[in-house]
VEXKE-498602 format. One record per residue: x, y, z of N, C-alpha, C, O in turn; chain; residue in one letter. Coordinates in steps of 0.05 Angstrom, whole numbers. Each point is the difference from the previous one (the first is absolute). Layout:
N
{{X, Y, Z}, {X, Y, Z}, {X, Y, Z}, {X, Y, Z}, A, A};
...
# end
This chain:
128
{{1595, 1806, 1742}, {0, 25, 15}, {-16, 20, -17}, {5, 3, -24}, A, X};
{{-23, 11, 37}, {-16, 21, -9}, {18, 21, -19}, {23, -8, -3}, A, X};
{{-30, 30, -9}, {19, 12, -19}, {-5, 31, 30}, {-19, 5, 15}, A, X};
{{38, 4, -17}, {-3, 21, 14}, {16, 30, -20}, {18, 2, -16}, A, X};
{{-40, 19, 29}, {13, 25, -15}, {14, 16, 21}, {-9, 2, 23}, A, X};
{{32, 11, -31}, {8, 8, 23}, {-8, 24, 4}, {-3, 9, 23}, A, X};
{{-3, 5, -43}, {-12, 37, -8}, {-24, -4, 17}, {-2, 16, 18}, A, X};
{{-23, -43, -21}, {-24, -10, 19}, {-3, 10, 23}, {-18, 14, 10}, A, X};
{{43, -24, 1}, {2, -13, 28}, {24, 19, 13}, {12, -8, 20}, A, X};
{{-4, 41, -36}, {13, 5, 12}, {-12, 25, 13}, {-13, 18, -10}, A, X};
{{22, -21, 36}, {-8, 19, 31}, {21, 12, 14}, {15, -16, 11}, A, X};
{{-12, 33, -10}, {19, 11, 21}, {-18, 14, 30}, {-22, 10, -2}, A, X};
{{35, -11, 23}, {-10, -1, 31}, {28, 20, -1}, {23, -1, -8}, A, X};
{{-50, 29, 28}, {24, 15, 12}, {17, -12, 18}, {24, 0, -5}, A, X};
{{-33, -11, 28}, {9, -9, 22}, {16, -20, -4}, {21, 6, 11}, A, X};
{{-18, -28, -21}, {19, -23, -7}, {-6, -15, -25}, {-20, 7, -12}, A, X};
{{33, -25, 4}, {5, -8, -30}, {-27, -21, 3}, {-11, -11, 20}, A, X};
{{4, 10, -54}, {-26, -20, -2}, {4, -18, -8}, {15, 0, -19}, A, X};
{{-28, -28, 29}, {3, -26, -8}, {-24, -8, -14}, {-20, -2, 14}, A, X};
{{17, -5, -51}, {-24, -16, -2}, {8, -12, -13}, {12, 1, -21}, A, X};
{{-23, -23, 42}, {-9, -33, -14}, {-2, -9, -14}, {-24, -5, -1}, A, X};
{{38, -9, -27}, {0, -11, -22}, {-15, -30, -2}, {-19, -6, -15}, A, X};
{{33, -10, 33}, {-5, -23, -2}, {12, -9, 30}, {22, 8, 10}, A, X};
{{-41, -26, 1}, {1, -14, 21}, {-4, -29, -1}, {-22, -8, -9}, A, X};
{{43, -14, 18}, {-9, -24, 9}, {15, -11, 27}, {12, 16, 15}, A, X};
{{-14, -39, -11}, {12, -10, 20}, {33, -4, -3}, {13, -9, 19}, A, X};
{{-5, 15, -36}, {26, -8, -4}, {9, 31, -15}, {24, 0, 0}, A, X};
{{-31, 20, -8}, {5, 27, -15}, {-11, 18, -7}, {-18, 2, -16}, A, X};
{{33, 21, 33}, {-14, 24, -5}, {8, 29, -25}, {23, 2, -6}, A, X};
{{-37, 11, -3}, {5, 11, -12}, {-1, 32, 4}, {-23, 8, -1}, A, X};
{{41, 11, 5}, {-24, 26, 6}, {13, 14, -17}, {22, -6, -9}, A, X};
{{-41, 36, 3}, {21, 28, -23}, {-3, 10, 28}, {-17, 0, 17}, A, X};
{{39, 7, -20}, {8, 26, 19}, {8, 27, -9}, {15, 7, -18}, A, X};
{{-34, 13, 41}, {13, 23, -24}, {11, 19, 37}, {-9, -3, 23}, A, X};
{{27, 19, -32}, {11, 21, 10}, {7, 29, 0}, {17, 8, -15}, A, X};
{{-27, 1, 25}, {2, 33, -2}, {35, -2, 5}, {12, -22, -1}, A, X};
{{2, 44, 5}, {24, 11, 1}, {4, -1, 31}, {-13, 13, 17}, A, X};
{{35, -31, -11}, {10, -9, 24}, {-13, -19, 17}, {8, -5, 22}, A, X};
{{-33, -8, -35}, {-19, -18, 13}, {10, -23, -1}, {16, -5, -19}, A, X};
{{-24, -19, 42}, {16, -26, -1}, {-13, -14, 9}, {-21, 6, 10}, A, X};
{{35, -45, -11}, {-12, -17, 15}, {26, -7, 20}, {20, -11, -9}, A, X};
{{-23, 20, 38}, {13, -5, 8}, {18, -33, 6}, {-8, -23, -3}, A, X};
{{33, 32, 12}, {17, -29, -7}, {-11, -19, 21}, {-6, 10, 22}, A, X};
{{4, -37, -26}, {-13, -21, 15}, {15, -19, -9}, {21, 5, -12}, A, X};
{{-33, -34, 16}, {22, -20, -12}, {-23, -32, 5}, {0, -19, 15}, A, X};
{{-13, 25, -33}, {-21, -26, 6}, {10, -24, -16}, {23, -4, -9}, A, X};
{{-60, -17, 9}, {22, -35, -11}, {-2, -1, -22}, {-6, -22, -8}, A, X};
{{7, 44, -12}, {-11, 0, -23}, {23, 11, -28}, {14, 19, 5}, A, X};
{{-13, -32, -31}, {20, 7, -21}, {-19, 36, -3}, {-22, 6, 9}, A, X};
{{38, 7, -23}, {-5, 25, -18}, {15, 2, -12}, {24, -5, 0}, A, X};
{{-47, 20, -24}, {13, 14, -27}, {-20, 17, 0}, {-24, -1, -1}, A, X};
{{50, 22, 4}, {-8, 30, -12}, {6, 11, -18}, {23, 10, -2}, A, X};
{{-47, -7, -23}, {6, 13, -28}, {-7, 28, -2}, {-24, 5, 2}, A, X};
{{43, 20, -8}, {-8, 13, -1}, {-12, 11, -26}, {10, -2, -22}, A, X};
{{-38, 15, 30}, {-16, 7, -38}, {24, 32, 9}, {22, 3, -10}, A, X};
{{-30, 8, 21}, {2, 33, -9}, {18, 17, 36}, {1, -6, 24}, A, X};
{{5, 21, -35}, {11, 30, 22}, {26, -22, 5}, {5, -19, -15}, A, X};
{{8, 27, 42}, {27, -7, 14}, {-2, -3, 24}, {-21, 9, 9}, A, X};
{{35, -19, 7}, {2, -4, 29}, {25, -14, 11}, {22, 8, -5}, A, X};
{{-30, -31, 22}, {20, -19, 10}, {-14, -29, 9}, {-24, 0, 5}, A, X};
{{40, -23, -4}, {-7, -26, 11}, {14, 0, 13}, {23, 9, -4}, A, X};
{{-33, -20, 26}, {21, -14, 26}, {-1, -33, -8}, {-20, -14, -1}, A, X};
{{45, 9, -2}, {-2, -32, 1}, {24, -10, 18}, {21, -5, -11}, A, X};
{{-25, 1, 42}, {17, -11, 20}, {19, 30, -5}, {-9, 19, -12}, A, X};
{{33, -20, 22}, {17, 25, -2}, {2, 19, -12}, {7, 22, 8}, A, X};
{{-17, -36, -41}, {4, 19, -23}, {-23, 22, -8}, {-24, -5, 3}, A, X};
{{33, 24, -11}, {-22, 27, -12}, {3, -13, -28}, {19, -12, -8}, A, X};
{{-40, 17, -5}, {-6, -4, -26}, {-2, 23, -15}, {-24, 6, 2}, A, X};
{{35, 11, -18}, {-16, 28, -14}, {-9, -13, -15}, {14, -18, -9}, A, X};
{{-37, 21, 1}, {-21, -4, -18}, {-12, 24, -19}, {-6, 23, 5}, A, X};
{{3, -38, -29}, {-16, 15, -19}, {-20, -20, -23}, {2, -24, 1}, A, X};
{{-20, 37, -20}, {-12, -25, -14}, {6, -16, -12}, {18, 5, -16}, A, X};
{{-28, -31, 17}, {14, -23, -12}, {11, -6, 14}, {3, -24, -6}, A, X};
{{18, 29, 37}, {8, -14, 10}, {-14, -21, 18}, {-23, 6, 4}, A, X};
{{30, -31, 7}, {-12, -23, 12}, {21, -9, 21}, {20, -12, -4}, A, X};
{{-29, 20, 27}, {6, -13, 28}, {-8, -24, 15}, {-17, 1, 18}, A, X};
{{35, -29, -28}, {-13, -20, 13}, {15, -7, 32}, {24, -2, 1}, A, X};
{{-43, 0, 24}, {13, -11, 22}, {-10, -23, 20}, {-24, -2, 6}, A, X};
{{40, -13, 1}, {-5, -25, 13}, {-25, 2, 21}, {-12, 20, 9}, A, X};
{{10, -38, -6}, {-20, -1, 31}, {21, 12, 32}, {24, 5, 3}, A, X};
{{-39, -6, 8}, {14, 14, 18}, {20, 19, 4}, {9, 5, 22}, A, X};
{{-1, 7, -44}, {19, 22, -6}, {-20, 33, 10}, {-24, 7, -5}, A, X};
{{40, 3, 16}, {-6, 30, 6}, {-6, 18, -30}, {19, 6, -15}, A, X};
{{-46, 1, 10}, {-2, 19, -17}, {-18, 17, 1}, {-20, -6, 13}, A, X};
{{22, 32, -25}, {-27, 26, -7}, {18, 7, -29}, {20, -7, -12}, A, X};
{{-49, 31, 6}, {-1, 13, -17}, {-8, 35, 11}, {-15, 12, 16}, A, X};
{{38, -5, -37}, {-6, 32, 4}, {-2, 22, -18}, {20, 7, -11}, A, X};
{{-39, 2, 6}, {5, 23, -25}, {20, 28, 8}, {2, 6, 24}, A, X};
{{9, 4, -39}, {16, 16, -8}, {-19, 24, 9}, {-24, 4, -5}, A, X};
{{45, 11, 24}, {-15, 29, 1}, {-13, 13, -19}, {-22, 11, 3}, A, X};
{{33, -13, -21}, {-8, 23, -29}, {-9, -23, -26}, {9, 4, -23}, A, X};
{{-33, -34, 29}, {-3, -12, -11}, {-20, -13, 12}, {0, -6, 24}, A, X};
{{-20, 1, -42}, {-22, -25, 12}, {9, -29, -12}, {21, -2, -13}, A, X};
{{-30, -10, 17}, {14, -23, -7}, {-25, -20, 2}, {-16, 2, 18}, A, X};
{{14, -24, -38}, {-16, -26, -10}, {10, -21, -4}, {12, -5, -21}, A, X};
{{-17, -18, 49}, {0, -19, 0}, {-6, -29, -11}, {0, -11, 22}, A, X};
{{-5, -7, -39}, {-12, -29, 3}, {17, -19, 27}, {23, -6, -3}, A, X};
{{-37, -2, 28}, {15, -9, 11}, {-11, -33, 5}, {-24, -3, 4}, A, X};
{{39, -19, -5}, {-7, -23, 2}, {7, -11, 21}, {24, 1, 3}, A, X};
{{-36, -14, 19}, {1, -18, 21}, {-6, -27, -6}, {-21, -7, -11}, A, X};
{{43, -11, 18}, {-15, -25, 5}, {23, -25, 22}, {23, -8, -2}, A, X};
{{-45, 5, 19}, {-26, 6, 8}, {-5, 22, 11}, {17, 15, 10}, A, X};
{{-45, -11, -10}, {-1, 36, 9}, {2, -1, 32}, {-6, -19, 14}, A, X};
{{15, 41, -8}, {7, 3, 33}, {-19, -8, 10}, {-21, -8, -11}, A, X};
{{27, 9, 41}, {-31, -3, 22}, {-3, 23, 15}, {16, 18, 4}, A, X};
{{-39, -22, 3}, {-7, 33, 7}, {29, 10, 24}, {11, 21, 0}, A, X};
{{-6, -43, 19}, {21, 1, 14}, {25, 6, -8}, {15, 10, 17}, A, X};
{{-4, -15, -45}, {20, 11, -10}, {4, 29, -1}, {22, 12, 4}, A, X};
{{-47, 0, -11}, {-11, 20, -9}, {9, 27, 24}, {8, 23, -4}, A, X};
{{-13, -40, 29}, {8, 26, 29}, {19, 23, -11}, {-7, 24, -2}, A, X};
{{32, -32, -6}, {8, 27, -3}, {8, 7, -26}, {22, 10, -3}, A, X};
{{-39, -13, -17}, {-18, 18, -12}, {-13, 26, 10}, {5, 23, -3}, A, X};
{{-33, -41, 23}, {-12, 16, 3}, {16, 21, 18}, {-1, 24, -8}, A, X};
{{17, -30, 36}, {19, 4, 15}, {10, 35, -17}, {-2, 25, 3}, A, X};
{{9, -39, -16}, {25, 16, -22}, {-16, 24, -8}, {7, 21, 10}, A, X};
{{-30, -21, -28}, {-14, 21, -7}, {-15, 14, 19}, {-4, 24, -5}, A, X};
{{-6, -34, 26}, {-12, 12, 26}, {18, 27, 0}, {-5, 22, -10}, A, X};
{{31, -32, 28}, {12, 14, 7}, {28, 26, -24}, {13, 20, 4}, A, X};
{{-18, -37, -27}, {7, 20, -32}, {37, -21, -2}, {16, 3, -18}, A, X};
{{-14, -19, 36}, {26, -6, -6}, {7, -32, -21}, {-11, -22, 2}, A, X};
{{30, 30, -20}, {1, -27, -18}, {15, -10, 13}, {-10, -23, -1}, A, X};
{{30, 20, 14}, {1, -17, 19}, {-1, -11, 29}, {19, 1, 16}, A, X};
{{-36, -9, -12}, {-19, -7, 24}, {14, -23, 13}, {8, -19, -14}, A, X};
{{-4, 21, 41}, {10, -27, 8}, {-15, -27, -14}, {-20, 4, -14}, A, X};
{{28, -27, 17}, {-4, -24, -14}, {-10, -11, 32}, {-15, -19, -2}, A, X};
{{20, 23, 19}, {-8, -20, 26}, {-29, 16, 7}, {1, 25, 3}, A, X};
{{-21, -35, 0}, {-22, 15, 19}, {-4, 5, 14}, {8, -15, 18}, A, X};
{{-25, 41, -8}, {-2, 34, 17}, {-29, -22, 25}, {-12, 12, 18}, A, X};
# end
């Protein structure tokens, strides 16, 4: 795996949280995520493991029922098909390393996109 910097590669987007690409293959994905204050990936539930490490700021994990408070150094691992997002803390940006594998399909992805369209983290799971 390539060495990545996170200071590099880090971007913040007014409009919704940024995803860049670490490392891509057929079997795992990699992205830094960064978040302005209250920005998220809305909750979805694809076929894929995650771990979410946090480098920096605070927020939350969703993993199936549970809220996660998060701060750095903590690590959120969740199953495949389990319901999860991420959310920064009003009064906090927050930096992700997040790991997929295997990485979603763009079809997993619907409400995602679903989710941030319309500003809500959680977006129905059935499709509009």
């Amino acid at each position: 795996m390539p060495r990545v910097d996170f200071d590099a590669e880090r971007t913040y987007d007014e409009d919704r949280f940024f995803a860049s690409e670490a490392f891509l293959t057929g079997r795992t994905k990699v992205i830094c995520g960064f978040f302005k204050p209250g920005q998220f990936i809305p909750v979805h539930a694809p076929s894929s493991d995650l771990v979410v490490s946090v480098r920096s700021g605070s927020g939350l994990v969703r993993e199936g029922e549970t809220d996660h408070r998060v701060t750095p150094g903590d690590i959120v691992s969740i199953p495949a098909g389990t319901k999860r997002g991420v959310r920064a803390n009003e009064d906090s940006r927050l930096e992700v390393l997040l790991v997929t594998t295997p990485p979603p399909t763009d079809a997993e992805h619907d409400p995602v996109r679903r989710g941030l369209a319309e500003g809500d983290f959680e977006p129905s799971l059935s499709s509009k």
